[in-house]
MDTraj code that builds the backbone (N, CA, C; nanometers):
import mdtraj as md
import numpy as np

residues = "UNK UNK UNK UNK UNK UNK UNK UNK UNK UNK UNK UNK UNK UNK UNK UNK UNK UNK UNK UNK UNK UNK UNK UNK UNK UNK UNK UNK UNK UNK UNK UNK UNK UNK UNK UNK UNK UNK UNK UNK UNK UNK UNK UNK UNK UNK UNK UNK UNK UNK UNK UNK UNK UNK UNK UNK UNK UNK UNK UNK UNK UNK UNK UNK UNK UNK UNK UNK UNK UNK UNK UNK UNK UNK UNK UNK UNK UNK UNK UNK UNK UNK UNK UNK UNK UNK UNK UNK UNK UNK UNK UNK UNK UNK UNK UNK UNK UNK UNK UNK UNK UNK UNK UNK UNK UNK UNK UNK UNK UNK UNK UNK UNK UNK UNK UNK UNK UNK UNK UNK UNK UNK UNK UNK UNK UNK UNK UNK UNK UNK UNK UNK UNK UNK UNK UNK UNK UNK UNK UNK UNK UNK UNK UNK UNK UNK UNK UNK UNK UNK UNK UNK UNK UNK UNK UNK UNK UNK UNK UNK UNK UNK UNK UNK UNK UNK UNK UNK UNK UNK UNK UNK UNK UNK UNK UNK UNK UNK UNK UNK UNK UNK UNK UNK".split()
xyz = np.array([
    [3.3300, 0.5734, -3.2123],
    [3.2015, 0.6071, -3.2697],
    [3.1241, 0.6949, -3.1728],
    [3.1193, 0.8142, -3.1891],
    [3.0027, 0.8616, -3.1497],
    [2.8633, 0.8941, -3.1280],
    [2.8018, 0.8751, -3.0173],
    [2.6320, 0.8356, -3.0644],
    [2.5776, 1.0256, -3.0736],
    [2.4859, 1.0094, -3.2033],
    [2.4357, 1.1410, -3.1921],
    [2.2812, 1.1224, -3.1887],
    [2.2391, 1.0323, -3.1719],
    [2.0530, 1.0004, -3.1189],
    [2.0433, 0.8614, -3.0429],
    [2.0196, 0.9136, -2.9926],
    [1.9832, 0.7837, -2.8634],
    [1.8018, 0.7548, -2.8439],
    [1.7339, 0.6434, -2.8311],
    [1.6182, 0.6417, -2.8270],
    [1.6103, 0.5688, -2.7278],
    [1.5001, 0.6028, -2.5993],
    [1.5141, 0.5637, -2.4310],
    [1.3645, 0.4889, -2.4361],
    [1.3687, 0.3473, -2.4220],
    [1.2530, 0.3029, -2.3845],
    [1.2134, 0.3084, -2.2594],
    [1.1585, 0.3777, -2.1870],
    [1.1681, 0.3571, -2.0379],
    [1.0552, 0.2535, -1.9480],
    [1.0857, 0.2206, -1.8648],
    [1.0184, 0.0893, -1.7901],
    [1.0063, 0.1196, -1.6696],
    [0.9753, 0.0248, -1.5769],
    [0.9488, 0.0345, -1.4309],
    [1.0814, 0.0129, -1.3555],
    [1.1862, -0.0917, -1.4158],
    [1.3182, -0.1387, -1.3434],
    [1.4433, -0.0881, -1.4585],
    [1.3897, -0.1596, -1.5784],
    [1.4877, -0.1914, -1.6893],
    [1.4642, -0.1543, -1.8155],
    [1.5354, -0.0173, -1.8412],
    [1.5475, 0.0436, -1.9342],
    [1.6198, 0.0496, -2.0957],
    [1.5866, 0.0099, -2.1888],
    [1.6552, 0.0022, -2.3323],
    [1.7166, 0.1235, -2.3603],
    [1.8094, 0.1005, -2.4147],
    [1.8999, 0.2354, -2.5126],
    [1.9052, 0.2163, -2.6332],
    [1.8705, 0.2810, -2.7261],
    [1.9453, 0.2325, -2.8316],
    [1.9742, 0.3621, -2.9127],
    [2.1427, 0.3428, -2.9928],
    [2.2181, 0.5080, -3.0053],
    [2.2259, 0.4544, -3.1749],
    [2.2618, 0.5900, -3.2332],
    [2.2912, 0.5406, -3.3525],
    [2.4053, 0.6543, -3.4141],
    [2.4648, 0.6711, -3.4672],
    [2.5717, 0.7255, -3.4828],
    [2.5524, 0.8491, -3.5628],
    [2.6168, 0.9273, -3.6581],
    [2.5402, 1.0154, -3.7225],
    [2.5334, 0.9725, -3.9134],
    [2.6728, 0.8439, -3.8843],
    [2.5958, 0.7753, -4.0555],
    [2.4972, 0.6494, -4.0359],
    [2.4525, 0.6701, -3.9139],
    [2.3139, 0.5787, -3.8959],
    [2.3443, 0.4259, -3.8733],
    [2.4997, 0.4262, -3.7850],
    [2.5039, 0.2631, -3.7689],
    [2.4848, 0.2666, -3.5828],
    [2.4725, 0.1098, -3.5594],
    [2.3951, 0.1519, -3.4441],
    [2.5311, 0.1112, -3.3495],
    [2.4965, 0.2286, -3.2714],
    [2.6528, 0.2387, -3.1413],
    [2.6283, 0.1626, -3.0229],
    [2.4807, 0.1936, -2.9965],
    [2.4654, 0.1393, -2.8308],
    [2.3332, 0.0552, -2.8328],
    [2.2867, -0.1053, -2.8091],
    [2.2044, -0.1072, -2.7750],
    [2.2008, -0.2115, -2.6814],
    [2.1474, -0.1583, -2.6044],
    [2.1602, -0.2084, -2.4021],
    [2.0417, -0.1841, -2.3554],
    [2.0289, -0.2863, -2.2271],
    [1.9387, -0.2461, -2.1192],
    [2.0119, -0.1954, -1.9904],
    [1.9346, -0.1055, -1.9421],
    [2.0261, -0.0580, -1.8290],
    [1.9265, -0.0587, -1.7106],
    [1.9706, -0.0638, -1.5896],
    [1.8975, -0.0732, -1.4495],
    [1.8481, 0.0486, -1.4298],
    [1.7354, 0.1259, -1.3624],
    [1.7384, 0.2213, -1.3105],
    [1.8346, 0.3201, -1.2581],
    [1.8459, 0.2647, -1.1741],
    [1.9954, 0.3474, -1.1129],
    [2.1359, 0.3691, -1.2056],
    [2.1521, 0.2991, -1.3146],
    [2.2174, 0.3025, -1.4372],
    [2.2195, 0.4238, -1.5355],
    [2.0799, 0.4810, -1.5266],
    [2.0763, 0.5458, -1.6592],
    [2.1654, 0.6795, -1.6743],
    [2.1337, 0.7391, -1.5187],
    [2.2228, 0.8618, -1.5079],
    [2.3622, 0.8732, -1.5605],
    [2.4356, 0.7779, -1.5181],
    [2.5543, 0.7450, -1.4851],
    [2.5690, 0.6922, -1.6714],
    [2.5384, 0.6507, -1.7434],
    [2.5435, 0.6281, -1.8753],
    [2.5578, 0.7383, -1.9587],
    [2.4362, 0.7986, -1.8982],
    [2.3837, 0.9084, -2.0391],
    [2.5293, 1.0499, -1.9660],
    [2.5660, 1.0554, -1.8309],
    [2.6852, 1.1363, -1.8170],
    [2.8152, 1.1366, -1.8831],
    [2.8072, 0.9862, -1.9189],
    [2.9283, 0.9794, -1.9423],
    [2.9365, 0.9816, -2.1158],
    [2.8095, 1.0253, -2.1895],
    [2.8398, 1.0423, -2.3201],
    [2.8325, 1.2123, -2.3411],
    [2.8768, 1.2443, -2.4631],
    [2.8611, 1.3290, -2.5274],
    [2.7697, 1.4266, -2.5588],
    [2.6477, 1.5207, -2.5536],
    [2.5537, 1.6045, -2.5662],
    [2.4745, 1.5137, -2.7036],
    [2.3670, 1.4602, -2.6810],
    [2.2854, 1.4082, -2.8315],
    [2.1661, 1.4451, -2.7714],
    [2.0858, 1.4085, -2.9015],
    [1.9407, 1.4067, -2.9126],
    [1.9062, 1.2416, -2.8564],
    [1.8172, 1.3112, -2.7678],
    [1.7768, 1.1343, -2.6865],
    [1.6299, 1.1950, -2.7091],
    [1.5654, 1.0796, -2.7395],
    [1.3869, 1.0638, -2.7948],
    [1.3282, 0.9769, -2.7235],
    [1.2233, 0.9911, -2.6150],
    [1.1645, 0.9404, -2.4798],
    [1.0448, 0.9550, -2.5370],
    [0.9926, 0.8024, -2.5317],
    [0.7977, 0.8311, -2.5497],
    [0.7360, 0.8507, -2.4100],
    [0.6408, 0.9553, -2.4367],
    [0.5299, 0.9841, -2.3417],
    [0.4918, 0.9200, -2.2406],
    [0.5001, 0.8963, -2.1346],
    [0.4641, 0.7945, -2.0443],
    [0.4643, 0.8499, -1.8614],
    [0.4261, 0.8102, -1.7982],
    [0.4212, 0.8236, -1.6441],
    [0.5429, 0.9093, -1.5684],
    [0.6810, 0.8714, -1.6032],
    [0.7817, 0.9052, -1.5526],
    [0.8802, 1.0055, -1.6727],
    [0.8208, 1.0056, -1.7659],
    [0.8929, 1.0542, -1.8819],
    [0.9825, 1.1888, -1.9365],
    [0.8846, 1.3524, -1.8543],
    [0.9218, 1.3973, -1.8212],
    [1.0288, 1.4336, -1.6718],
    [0.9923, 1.3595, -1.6001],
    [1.1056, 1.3841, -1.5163],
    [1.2696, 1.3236, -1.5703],
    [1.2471, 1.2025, -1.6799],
    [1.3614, 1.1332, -1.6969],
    [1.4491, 1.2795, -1.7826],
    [1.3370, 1.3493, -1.8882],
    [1.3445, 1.4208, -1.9485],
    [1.4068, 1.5690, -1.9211],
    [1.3602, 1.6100, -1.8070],
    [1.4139, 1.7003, -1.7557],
    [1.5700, 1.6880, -1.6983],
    [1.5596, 1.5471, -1.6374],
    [1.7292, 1.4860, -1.5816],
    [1.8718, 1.4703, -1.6797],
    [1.7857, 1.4663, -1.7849],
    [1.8466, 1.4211, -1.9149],
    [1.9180, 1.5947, -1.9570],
    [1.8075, 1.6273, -1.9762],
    [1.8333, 1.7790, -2.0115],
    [1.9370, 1.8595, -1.9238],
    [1.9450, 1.8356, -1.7979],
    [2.0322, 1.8969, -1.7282],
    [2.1813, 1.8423, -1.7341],
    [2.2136, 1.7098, -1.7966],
    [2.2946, 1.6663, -1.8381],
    [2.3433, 1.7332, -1.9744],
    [2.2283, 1.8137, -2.0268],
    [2.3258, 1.8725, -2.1633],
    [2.3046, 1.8167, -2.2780],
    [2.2255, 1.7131, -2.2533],
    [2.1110, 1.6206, -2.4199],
    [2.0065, 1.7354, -2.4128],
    [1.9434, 1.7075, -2.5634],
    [1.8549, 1.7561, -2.6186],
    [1.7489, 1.6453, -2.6062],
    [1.6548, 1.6647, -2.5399],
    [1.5463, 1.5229, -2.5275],
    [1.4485, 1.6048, -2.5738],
    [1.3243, 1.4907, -2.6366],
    [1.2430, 1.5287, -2.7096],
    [1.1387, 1.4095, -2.6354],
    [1.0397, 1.4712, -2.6449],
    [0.9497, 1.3412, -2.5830],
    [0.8289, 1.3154, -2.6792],
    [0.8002, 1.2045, -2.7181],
    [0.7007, 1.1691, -2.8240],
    [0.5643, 1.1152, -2.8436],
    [0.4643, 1.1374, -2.8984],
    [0.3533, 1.0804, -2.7926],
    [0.3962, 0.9158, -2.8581],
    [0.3086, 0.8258, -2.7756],
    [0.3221, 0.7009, -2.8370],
    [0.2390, 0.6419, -2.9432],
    [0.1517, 0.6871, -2.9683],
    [0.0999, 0.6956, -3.1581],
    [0.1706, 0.7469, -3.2393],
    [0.2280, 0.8371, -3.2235],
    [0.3192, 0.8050, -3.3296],
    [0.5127, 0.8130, -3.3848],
    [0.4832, 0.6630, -3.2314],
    [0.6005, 0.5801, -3.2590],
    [0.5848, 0.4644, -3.2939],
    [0.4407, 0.4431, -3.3125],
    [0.3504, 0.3358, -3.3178],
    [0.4827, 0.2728, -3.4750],
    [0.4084, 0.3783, -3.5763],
    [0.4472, 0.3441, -3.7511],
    [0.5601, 0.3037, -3.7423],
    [0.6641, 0.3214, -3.6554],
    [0.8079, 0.2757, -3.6848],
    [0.8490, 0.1401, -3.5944],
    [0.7443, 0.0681, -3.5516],
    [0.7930, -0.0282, -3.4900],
    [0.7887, -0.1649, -3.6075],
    [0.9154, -0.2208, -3.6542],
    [0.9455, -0.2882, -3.7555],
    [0.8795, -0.4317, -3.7615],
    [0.9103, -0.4977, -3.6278],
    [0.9100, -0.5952, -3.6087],
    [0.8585, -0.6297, -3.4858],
    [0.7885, -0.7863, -3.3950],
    [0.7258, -0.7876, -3.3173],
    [0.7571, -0.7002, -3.1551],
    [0.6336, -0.6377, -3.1251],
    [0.6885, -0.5694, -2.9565],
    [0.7781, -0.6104, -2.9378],
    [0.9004, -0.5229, -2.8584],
    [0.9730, -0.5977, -2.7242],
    [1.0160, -0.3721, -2.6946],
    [1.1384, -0.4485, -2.5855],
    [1.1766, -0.3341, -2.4986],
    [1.3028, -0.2295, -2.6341],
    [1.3510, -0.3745, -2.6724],
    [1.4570, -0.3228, -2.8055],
    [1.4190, -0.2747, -2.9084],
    [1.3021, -0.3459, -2.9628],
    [1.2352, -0.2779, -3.0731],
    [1.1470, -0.1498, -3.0970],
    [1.0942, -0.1403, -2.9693],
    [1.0757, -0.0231, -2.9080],
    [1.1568, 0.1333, -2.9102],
    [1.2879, 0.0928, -2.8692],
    [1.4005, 0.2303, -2.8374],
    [1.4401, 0.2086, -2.9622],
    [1.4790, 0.1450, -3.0782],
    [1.5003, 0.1371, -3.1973],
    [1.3902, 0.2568, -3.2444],
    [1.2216, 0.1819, -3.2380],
    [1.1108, 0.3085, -3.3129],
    [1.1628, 0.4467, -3.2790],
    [1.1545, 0.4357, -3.0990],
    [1.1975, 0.6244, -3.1040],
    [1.3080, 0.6677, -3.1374],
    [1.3995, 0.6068, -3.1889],
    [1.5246, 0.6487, -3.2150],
    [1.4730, 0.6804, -3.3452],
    [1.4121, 0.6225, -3.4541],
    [1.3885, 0.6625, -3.5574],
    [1.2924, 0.7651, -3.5781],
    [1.1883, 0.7315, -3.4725],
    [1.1094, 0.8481, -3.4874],
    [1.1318, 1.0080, -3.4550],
    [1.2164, 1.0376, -3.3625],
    [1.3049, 1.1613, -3.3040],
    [1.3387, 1.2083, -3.3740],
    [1.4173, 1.1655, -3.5288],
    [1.4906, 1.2339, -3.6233],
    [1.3982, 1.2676, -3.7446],
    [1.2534, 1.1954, -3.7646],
    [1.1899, 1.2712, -3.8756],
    [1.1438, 1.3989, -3.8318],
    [1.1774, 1.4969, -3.9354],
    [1.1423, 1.6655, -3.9161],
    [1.0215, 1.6976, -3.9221],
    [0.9301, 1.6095, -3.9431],
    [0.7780, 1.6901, -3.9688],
    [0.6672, 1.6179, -3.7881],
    [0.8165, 1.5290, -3.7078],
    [0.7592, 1.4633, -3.6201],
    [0.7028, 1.5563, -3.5015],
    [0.6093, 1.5816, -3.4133],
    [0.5480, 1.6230, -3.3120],
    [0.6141, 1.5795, -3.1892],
    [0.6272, 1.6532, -3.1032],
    [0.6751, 1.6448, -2.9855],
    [0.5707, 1.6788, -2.8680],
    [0.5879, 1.6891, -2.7715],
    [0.5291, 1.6628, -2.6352],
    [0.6097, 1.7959, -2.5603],
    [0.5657, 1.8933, -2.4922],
    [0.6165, 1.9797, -2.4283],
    [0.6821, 1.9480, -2.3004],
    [0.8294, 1.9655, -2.2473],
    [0.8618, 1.8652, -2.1097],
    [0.8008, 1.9406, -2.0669],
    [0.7049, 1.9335, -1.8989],
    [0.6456, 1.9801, -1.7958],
    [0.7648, 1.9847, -1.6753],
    [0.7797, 2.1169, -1.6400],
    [0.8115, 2.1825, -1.5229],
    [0.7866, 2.0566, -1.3787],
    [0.8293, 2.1112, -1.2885],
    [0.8371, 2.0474, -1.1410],
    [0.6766, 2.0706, -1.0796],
    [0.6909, 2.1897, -1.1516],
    [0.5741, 2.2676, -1.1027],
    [0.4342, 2.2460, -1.1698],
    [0.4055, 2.2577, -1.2771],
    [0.3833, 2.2136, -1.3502],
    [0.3283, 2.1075, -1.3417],
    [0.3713, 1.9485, -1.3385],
    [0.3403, 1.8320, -1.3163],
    [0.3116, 1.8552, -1.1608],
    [0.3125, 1.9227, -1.0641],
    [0.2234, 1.9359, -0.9099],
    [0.0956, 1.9795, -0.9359],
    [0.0631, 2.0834, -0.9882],
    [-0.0635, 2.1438, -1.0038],
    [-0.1456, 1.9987, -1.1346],
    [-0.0783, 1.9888, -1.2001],
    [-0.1699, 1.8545, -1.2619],
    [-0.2251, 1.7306, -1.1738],
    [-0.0973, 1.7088, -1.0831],
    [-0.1724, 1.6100, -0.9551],
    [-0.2330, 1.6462, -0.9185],
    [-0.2554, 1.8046, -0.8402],
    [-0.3949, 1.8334, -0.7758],
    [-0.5019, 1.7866, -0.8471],
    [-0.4957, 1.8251, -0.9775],
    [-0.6332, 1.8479, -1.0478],
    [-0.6574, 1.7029, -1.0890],
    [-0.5950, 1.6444, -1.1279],
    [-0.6486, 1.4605, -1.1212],
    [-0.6620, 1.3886, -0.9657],
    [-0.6281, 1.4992, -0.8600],
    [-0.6519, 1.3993, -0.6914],
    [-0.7752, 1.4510, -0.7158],
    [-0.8205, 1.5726, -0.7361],
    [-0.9711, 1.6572, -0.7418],
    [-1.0652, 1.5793, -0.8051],
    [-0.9938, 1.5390, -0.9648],
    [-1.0937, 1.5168, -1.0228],
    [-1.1608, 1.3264, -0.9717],
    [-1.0804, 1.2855, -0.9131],
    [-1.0677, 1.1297, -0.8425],
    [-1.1413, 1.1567, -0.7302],
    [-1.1422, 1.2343, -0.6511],
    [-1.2131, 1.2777, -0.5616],
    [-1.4236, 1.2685, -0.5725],
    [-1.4146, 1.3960, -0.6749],
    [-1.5569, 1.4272, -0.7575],
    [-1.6248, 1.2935, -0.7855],
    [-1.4803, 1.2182, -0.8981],
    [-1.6035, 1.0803, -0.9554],
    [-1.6356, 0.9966, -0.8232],
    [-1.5206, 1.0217, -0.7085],
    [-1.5919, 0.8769, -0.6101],
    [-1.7157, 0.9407, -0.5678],
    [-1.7199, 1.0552, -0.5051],
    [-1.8133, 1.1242, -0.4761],
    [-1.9587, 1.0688, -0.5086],
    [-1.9499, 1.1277, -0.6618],
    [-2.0564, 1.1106, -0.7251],
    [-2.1106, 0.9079, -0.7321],
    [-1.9959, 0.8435, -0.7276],
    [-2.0189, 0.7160, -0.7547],
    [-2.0480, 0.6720, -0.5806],
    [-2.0382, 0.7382, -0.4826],
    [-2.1180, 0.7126, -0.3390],
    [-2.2712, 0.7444, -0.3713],
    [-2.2578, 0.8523, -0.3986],
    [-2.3865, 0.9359, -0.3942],
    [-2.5037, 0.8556, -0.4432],
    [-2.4639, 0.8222, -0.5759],
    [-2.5591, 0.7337, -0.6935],
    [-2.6012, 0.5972, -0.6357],
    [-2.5363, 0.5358, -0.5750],
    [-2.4723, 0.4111, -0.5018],
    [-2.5689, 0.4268, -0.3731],
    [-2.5704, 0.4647, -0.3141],
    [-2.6816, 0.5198, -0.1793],
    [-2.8240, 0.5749, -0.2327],
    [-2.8133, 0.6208, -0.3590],
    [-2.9469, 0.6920, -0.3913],
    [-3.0045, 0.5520, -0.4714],
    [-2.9603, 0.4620, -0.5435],
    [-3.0079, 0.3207, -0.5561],
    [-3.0346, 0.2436, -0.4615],
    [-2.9138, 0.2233, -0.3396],
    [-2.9966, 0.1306, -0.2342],
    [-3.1031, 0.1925, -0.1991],
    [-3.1276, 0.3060, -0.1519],
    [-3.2456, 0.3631, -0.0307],
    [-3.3643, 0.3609, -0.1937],
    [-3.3149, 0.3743, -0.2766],
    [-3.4592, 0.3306, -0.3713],
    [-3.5015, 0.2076, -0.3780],
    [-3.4318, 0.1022, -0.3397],
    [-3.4420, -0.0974, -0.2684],
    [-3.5724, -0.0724, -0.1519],
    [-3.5564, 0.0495, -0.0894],
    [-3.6838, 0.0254, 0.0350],
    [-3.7575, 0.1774, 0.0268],
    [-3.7906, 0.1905, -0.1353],
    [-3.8803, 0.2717, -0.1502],
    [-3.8770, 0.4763, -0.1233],
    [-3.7094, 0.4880, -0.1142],
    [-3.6821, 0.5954, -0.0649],
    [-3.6364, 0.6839, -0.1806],
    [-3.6920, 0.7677, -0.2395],
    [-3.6040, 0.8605, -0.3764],
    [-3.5619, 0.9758, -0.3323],
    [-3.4724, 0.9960, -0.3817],
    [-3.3650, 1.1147, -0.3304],
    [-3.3259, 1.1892, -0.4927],
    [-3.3734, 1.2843, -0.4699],
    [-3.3347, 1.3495, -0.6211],
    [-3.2237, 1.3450, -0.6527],
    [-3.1775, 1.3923, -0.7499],
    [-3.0308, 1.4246, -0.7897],
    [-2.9746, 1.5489, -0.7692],
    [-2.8417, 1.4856, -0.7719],
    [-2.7220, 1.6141, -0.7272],
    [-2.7021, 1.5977, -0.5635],
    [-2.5527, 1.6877, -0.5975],
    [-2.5155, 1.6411, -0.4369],
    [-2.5708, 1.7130, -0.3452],
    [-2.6333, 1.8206, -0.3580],
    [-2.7200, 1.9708, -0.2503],
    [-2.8097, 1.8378, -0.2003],
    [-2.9062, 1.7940, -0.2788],
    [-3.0045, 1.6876, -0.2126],
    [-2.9820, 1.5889, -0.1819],
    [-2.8429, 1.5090, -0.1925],
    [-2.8239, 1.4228, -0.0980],
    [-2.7336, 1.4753, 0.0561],
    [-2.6767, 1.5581, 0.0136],
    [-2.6688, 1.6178, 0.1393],
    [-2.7592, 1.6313, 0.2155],
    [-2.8524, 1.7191, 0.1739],
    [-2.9776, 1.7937, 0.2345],
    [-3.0362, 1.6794, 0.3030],
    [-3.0277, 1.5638, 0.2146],
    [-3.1278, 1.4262, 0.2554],
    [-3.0639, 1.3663, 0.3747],
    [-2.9640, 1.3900, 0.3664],
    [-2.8746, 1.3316, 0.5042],
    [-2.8678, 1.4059, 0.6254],
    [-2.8380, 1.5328, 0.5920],
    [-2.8537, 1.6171, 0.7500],
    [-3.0004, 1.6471, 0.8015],
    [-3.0960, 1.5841, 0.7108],
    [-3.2355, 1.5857, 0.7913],
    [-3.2566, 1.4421, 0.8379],
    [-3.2155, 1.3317, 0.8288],
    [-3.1982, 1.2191, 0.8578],
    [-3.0800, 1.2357, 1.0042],
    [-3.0146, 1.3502, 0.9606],
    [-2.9365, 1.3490, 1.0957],
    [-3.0095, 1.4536, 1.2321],
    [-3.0848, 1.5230, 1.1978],
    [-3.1915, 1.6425, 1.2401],
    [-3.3014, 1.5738, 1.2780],
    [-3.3088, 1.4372, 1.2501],
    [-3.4539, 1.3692, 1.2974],
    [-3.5997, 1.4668, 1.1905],
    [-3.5801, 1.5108, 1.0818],
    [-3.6848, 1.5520, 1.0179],
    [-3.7180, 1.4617, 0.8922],
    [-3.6940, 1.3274, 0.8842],
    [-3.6952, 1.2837, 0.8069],
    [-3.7003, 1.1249, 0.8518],
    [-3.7629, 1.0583, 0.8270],
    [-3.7372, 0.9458, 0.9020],
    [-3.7411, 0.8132, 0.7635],
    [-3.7049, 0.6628, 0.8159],
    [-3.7530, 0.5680, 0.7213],
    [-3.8473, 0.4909, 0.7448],
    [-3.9729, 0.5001, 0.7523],
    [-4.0316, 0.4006, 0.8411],
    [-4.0043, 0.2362, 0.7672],
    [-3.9800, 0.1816, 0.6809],
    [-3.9794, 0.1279, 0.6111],
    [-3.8686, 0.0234, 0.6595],
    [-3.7544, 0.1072, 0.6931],
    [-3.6345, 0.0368, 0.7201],
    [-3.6564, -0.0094, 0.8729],
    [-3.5456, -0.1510, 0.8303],
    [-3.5735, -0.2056, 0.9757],
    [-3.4284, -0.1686, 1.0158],
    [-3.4405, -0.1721, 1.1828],
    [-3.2725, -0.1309, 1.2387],
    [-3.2303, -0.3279, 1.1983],
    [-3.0724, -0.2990, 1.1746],
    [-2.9844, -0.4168, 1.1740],
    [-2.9164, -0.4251, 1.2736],
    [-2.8585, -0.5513, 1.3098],
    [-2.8325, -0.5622, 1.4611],
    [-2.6577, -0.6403, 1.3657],
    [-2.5491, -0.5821, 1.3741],
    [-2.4695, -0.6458, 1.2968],
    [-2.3422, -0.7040, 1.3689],
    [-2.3969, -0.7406, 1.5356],
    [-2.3074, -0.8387, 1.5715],
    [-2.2768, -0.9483, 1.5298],
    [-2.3860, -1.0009, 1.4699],
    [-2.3764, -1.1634, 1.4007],
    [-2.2644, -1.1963, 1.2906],
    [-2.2390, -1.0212, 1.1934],
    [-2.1321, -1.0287, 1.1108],
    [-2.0124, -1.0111, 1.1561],
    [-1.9943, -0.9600, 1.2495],
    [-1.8639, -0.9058, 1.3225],
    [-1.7795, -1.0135, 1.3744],
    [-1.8426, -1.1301, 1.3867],
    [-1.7636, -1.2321, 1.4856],
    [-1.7241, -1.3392, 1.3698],
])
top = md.Topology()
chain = top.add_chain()
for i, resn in enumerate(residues, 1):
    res = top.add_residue(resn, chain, resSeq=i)
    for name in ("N", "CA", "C"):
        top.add_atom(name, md.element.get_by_symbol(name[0]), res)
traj = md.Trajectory(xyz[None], top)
């Protein structure tokens, strides 16, 4: 029997397969280890393998592809409709197996090496900005605790800080803390 769609649930350790033949009986359904999957999907035949959207998905996708499958990656709404019966890892690679083969289904573009680098920048950036802003806000509430307002935006809390560091700005308000007592 030959499998001509395979549907890849993928996980953190332990991965589902499930293949189905091309008169739709089912050839393969297994869990496989990480280090397993390569070594599986080499040793079959060129098919359509259907991977939902997820963290690691394109890279599995791209690995897959260089093996000579046709992978398709799916978002996970809508593999949602084809899940029959309660969650699991099996029932799961069953949905995308079914879902891969309807023709009017949407796919997910695989992302490049490259590609998925420049997206990390821009989510380390954008992780960056919100802490930023969530210091900023965070300091501009305490020092409003002892009567101190600091406008908004980051120019004026900057500004507010390097005159605090310039001695042009003082708190009279605040008392110094002496924070050996916490240290020990």
């Amino acid at each position: 029997m030959q499998v001509t769609t395979v549907g890849l649930d993928l996980a953190k350790n332990i991965f589902q397969v499930h293949g189905i033949t091309e008169a739709g009986d089912v050839a393969v359904n297994r869990s496989l280890r990480r280090a397993q999957v390569l070594a599986f999907f080499e040793r079959m035949d060129p098919c359509l393998v259907g991977i939902e959207a997820c963290g690691t998905s394109h890279h599995w996708a791209r690995e897959l592809t260089k093996l000579g499958h046709e992978v398709r990656v799916i978002p996970p709404m809508y593999v949602k409709p084809y899940v029959k019966r309660s969650k699991s890892d099996a029932v799961d690679a069953e949905a995308i197996c079914e879902a891969v083969t309807r023709p009017t289904m949407r796919f997910v573009e695989i992302t490049s090496v490259e590609q998925q680098a420049a997206l990390s920048l821009h989510r380390a950036r954008d992780l960056i900005v919100r802490q930023r802003t969530w210091l900023i806000n965070m300091l501009r509430s305490l020092l409003a605790e002892f009567g101190v307002s600091i406008a908004r935006g980051l120019a004026r809390a900057i500004s507010y800080a390097q005159g605090l560091l310039d001695g042009e700005w003082s708190c009279p308000d605040l008392v110094p803390v002496s924070f050996e007592r916490y240290s020990q």
